[in-house]
C-alpha positions as CSV (number, residue, x, y, z in Angstrom):
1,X,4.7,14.0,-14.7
2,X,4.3,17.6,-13.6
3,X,2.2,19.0,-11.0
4,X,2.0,21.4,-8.2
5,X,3.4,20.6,-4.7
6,X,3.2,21.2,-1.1
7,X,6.5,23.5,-1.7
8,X,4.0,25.4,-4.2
9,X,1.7,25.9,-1.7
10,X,4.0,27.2,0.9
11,X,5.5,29.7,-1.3
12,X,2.4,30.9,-1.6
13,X,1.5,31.7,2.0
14,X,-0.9,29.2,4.0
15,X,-1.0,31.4,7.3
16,X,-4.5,31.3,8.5
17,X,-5.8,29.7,5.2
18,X,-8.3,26.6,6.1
19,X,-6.1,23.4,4.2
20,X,-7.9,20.0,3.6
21,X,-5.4,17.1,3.7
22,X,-6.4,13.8,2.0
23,X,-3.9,11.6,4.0
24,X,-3.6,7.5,4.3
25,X,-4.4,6.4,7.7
26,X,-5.6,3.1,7.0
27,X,-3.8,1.2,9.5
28,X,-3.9,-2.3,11.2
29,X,-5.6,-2.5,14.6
30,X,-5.4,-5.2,17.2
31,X,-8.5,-7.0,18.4
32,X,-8.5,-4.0,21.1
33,X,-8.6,-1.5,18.4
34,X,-4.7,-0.9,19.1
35,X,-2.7,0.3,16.1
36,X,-0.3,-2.3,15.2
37,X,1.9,-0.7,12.4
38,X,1.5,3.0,12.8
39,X,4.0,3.5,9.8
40,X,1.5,4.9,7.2
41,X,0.9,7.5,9.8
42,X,4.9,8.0,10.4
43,X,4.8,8.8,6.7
44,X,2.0,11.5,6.9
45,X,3.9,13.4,9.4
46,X,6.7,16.0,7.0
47,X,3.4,17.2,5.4
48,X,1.7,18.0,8.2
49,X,4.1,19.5,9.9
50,X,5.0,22.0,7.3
51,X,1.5,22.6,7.1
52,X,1.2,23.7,11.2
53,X,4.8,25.6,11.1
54,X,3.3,27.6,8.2
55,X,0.4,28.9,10.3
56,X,-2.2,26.3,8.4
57,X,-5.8,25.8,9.6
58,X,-4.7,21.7,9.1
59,X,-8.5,19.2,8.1
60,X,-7.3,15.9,7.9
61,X,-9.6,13.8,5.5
62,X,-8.7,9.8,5.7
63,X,-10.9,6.6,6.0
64,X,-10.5,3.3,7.8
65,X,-11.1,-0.2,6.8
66,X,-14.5,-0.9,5.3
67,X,-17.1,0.1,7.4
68,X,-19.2,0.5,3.8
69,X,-21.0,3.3,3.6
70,X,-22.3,2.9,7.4
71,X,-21.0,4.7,10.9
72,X,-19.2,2.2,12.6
73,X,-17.7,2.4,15.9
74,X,-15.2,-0.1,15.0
75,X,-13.8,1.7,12.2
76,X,-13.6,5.0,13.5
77,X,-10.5,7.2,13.4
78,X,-10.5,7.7,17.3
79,X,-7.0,5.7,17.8
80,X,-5.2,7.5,14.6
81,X,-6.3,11.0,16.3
82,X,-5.0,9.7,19.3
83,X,-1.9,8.7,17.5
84,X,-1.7,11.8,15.5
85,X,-1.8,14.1,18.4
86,X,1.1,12.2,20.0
87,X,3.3,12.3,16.8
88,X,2.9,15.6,16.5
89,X,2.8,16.9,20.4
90,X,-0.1,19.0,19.9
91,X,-3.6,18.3,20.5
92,X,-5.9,16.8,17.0
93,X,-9.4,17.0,17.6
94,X,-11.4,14.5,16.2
95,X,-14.8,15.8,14.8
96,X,-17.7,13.5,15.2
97,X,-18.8,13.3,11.3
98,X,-17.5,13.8,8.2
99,X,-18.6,17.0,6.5
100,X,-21.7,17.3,8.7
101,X,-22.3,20.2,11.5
102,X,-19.8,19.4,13.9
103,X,-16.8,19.0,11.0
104,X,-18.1,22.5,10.2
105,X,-18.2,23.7,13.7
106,X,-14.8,22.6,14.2
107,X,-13.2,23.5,11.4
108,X,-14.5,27.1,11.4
109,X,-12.8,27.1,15.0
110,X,-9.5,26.4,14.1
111,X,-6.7,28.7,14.8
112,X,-3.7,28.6,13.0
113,X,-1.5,26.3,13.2
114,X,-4.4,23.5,14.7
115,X,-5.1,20.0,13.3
116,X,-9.0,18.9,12.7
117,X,-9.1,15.2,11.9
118,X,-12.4,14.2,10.3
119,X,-14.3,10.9,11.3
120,X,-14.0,8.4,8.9
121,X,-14.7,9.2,5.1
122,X,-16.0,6.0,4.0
123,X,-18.5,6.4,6.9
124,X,-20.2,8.4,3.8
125,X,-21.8,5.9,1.1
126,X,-20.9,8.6,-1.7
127,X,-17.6,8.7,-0.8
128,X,-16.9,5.3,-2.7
129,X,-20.1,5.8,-5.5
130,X,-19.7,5.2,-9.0
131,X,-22.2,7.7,-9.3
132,X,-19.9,10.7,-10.3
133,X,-23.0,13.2,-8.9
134,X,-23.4,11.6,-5.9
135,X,-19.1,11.8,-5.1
136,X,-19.8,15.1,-6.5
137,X,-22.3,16.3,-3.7
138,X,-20.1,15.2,-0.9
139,X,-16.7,16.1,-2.5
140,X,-18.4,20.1,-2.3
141,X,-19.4,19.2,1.3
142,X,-15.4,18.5,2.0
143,X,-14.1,21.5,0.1
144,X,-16.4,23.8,2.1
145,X,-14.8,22.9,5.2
146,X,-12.0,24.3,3.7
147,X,-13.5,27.8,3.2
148,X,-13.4,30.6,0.1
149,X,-9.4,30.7,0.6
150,X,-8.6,26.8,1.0
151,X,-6.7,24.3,-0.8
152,X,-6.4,20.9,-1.1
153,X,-3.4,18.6,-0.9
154,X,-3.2,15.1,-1.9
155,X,-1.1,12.9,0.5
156,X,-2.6,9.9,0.9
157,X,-0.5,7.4,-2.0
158,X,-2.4,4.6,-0.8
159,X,-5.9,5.8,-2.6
160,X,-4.2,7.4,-5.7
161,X,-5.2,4.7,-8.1
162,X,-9.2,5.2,-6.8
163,X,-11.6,8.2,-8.6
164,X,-12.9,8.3,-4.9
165,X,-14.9,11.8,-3.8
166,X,-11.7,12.9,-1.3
167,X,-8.8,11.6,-3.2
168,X,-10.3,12.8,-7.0
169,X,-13.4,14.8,-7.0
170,X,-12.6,17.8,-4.4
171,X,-9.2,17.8,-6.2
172,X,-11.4,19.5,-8.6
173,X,-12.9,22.1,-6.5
174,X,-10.2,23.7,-5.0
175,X,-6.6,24.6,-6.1
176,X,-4.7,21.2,-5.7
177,X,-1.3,20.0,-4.7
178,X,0.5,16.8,-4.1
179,X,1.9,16.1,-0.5
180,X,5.6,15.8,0.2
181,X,4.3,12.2,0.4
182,X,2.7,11.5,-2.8
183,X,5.5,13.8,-4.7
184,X,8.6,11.1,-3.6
185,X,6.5,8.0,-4.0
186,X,5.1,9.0,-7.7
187,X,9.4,10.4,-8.4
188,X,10.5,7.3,-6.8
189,X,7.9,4.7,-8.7
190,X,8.6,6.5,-12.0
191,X,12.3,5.3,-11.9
192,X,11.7,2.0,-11.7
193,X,8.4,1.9,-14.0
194,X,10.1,4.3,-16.7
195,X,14.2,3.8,-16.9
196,X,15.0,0.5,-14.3
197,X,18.4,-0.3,-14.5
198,X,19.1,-3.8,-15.5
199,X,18.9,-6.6,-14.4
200,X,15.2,-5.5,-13.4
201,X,14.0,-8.4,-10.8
202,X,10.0,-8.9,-9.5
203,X,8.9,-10.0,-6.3
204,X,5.3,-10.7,-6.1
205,X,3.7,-12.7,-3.1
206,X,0.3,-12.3,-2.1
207,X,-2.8,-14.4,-1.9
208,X,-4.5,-14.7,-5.2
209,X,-3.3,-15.0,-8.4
210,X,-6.2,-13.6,-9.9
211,X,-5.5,-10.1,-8.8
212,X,-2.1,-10.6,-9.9
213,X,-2.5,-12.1,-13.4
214,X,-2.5,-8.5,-15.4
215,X,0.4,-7.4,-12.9
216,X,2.5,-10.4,-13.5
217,X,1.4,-10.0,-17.2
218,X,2.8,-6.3,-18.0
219,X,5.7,-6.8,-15.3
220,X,7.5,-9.7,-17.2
221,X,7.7,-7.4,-20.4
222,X,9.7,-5.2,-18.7
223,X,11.5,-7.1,-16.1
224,X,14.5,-10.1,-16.3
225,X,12.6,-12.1,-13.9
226,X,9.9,-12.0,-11.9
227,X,9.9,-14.4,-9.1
228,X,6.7,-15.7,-7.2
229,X,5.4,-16.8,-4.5
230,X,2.6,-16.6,-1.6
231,X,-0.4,-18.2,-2.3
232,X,-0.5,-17.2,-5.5
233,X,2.2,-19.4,-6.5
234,X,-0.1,-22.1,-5.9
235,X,-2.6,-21.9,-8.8
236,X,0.8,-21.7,-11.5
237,X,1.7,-25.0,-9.4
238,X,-1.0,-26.7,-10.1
239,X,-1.1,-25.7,-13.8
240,X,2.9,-27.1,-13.8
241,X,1.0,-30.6,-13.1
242,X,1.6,-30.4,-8.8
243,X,-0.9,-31.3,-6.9
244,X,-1.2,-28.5,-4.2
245,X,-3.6,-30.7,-1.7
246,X,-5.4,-28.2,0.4
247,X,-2.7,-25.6,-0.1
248,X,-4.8,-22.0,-2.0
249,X,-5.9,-22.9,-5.1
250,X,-8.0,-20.8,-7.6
251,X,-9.1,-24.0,-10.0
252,X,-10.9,-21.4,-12.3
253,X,-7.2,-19.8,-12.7
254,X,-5.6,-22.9,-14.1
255,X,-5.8,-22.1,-17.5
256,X,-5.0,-18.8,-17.4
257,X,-1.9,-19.7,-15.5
258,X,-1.3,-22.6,-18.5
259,X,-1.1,-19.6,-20.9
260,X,1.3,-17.2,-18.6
261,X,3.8,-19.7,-18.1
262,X,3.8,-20.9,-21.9
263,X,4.6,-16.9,-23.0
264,X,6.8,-15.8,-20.1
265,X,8.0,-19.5,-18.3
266,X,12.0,-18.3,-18.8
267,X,11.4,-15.3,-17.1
268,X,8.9,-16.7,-14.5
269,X,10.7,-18.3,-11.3
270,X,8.7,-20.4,-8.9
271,X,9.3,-22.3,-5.4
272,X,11.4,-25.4,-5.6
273,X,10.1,-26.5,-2.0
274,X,7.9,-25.5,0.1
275,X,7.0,-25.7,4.1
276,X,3.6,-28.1,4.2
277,X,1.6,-28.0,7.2
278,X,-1.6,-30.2,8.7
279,X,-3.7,-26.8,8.9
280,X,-3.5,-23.0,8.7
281,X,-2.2,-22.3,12.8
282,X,0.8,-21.3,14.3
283,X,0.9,-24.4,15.7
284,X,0.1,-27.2,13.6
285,X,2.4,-29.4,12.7
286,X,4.5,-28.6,9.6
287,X,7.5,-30.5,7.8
288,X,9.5,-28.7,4.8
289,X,8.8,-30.8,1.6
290,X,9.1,-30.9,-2.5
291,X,6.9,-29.9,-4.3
292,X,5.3,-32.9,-4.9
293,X,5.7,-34.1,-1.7
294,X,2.7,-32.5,0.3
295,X,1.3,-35.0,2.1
296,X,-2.6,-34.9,1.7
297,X,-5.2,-32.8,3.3
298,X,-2.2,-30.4,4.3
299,X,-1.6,-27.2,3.1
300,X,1.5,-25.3,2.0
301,X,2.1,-22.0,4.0
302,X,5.0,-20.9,3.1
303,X,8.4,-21.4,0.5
304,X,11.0,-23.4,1.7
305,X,15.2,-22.7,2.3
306,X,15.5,-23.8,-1.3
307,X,13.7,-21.7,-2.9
308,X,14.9,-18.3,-0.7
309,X,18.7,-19.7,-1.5
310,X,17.4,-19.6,-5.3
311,X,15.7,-16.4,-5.3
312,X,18.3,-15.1,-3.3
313,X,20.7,-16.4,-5.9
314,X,18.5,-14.3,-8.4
315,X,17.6,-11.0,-6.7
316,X,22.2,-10.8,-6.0
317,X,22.3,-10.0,-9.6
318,X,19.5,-7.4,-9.7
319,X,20.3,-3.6,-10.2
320,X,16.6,-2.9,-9.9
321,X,14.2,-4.8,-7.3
322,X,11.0,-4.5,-6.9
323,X,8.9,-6.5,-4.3
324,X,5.4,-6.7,-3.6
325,X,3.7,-9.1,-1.6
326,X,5.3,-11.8,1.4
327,X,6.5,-15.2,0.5
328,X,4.1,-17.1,3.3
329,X,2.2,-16.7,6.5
330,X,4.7,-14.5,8.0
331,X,2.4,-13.6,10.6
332,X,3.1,-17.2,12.1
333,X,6.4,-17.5,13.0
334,X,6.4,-20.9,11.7
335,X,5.7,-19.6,8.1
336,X,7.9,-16.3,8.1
337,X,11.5,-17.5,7.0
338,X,10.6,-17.6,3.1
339,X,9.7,-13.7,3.4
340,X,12.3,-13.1,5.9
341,X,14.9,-14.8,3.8
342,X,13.9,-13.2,0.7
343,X,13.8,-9.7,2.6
344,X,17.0,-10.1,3.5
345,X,18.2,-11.0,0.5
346,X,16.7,-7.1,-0.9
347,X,18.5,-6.1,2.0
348,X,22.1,-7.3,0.6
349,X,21.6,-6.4,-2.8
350,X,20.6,-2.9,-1.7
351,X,24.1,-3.4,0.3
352,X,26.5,-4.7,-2.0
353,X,25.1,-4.5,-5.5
354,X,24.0,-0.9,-5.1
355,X,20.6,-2.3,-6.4
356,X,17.6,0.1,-6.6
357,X,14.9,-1.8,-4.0
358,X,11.1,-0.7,-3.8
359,X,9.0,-2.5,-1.3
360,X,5.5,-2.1,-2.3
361,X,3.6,-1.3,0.2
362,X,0.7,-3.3,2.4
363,X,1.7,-6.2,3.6
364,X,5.1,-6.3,2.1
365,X,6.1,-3.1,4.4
366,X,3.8,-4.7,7.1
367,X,6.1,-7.6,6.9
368,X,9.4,-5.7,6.9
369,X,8.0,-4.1,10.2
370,X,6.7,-7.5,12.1
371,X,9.9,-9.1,11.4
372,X,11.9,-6.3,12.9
373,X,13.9,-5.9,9.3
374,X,16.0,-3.2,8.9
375,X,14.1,-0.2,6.9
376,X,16.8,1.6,6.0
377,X,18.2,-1.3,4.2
378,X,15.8,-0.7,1.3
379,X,15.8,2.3,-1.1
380,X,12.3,3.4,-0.4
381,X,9.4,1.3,1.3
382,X,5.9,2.4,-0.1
383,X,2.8,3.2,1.8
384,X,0.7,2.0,-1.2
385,X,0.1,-1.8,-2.3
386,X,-2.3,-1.3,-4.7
387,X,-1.3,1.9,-6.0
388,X,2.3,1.0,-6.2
389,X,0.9,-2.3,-8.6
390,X,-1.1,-0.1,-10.9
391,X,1.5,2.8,-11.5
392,X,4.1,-0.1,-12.4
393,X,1.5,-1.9,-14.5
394,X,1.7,1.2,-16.3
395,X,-2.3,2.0,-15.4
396,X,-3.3,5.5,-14.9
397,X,-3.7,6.8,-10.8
398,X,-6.6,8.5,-11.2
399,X,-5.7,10.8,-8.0
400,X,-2.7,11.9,-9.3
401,X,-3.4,12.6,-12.9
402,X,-6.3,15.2,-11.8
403,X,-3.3,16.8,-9.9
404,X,-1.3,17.6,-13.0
405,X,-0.6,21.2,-14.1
């Protein structure tokens, strides 16, 4: 895949030259709008900073959550700015709309070297249209911030694999380059999705299986084994003859699940235990059981020891991991030791087999974090679930393809 990068750009000169970032700052906040895991923000960083040493007029574009379409207090990007100028020990204002009159105000008062972050993108209804006009008319709006001698520079991995107005369409209106960010995480993706050393071993987690069926699908073509579990392991349960009692369950799943484990069952492994509890709390009562052993009306939140000392036994083969998705509720401390345990296990064959490992983003890095996991002990941890899925899947990232030379 070959396309032009923030090295590119640099050779080029950026001094004084307005450049729009699209960059991923779609972090988790605490009830009191505190950011929790500040690490897709951590990964942002190298391209910014290159940007401000080379005497860059620095727009930041980003969104948060889904405040759909609509201004929202809640989502705006007030804390990341506030993060952001930390960070970077300089000042990041924080303009108070999108592509409106103050983002032009501000950004037409930048000196070099200064960082404009703009208020939430998905603030904009066009920003997420399917109406190619309509992302169209605000995607112009973006790249005019960015003046007659700007450029654009894709760094936000996490909204690659959407055709959304500041990830795809201004791509098209002014000379584009991939961030430091993007560039490692599509090189480092690309050796597992195009030449993984064998054996190639899949961990998906996660809560439904019907977002997963495809993945699991084109995965165990290419993979030895591909282990599962989350609550998505919970619908293949149930079409193995368990019953799963109040555990997650997509019943209009079942067959589909029927059919995945008749073509791929010897590659597919699945939980030989599980930890059962009365209701989904940190403190309700739980009891580690078989997996015909929930007792009913409880629920299954997590795997049990079994199953992590199986997997375990697995993944200590692996040349190649790839892992995507946590095991159980690893939020509740309660329900964490299936991911921790199978974390760890990545961890030691990173270690001691000299396997590849790819954590795939969203919860699965959020998880490595909240459990106070070593990061170094993986080869590369991504800042994009989703996209990290679909380039593996073998689907096309619509952000990065309108990058390529």
């Amino acid at each position: 895949m070959s396309f032009k990068t923030l090295d590119d750009l640099l050779a080029q000169g950026v001094e004084s030259r307005h450049i729009l970032v699209r960059s991923d700052f779609n972090v988790p906040l605490d009830d009191e709008g505190n950011i929790t895991d500040p690490g897709r923000i951590t990964a942002s960083l190298p391209t910014i900073r290159a940007l401000v040493d080379g005497g860059a007029k620095v727009i930041l574009a980003a969104h948060l959550g889904r405040p759909k379409g609509e201004v929202n207090p809640k989502y705006s990007l007030a804390p990341v700015a506030e993060a952001l100028s930390e960070a970077l020990g300089q000042y990041v204002a924080l303009a108070g709309d999108v592509s409106g009159e103050d983002a032009h105000e501000r950004a037409n008062g930048l000196n070099d070297g200064d960082v404009l972050l703009l208020e939430n993108v998905r603030f904009d209804a066009r920003e997420t249209s399917k109406d190619e006009a309509e992302r169209g008319a605000f995607a112009d709006e973006l790249a005019a911030l960015a003046a007659d001698d700007g450029a654009f520079v894709s760094d936000g991995f996490g909204v690659v694999h959407r055709a959304q107005a500041s990830v795809y369409d201004v791509a098209k209106r002014l000379p584009a380059y991939a961030g430091t960010l993007v560039q490692k995480e599509v090189e480092t993706l690309a050796t597992v999705a195009q030449e993984p050393q064998h054996p190639y071993v899949v961990v998906l987690g996660g809560a439904k299986v019907s977002d997963k069926l495809g993945v699991i699908e084109a995965l165990a073509q290419k993979a030895d084994k591909v282990i599962i579990g989350g609550g998505m392991c919970y619908t293949l349960l149930a079409a193995q003859g368990y019953n799963v009692q109040n555990s997650l369950l997509q019943e209009d799943q079942i067959e589909a699940c029927k059919g995945l484990l008749e073509r791929f069952g010897d590659k597919l492994e699945l939980p030989v235990d599980l930890v059962a509890a009365t209701e989904f709390a940190a403190d309700a009562e739980h009891k580690v059981v078989a997996l015909d052993g929930i007792p009913e009306g409880w629920m299954s939140l997590d795997i049990g020891p079994e199953s992590v000392k199986r997997f375990a036994e697995v993944i200590a083969q692996s040349k190649t991991v790839f892992w995507n998705g946590p095991m159980g509720v690893f939020e509740m401390e309660a329900f964490a030791q299936g991911t921790a345990g199978v974390a760890q296990a990545i961890i030691d064959a990173t270690a001691h087999n000299g396997s590849f490992t790819v954590v795939g983003g969203g919860d699965s890095a959020a998880s490595v974090r909240v459990l106070g996991l070593d990061e170094d002990g993986f080869s590369h941890i991504s800042t994009g679930g989703g996209a990290s899925l679909e380039y593996l899947e073998g689907k096309t990232l619509p952000g990065v393809e309108v990058l390529q030379a």
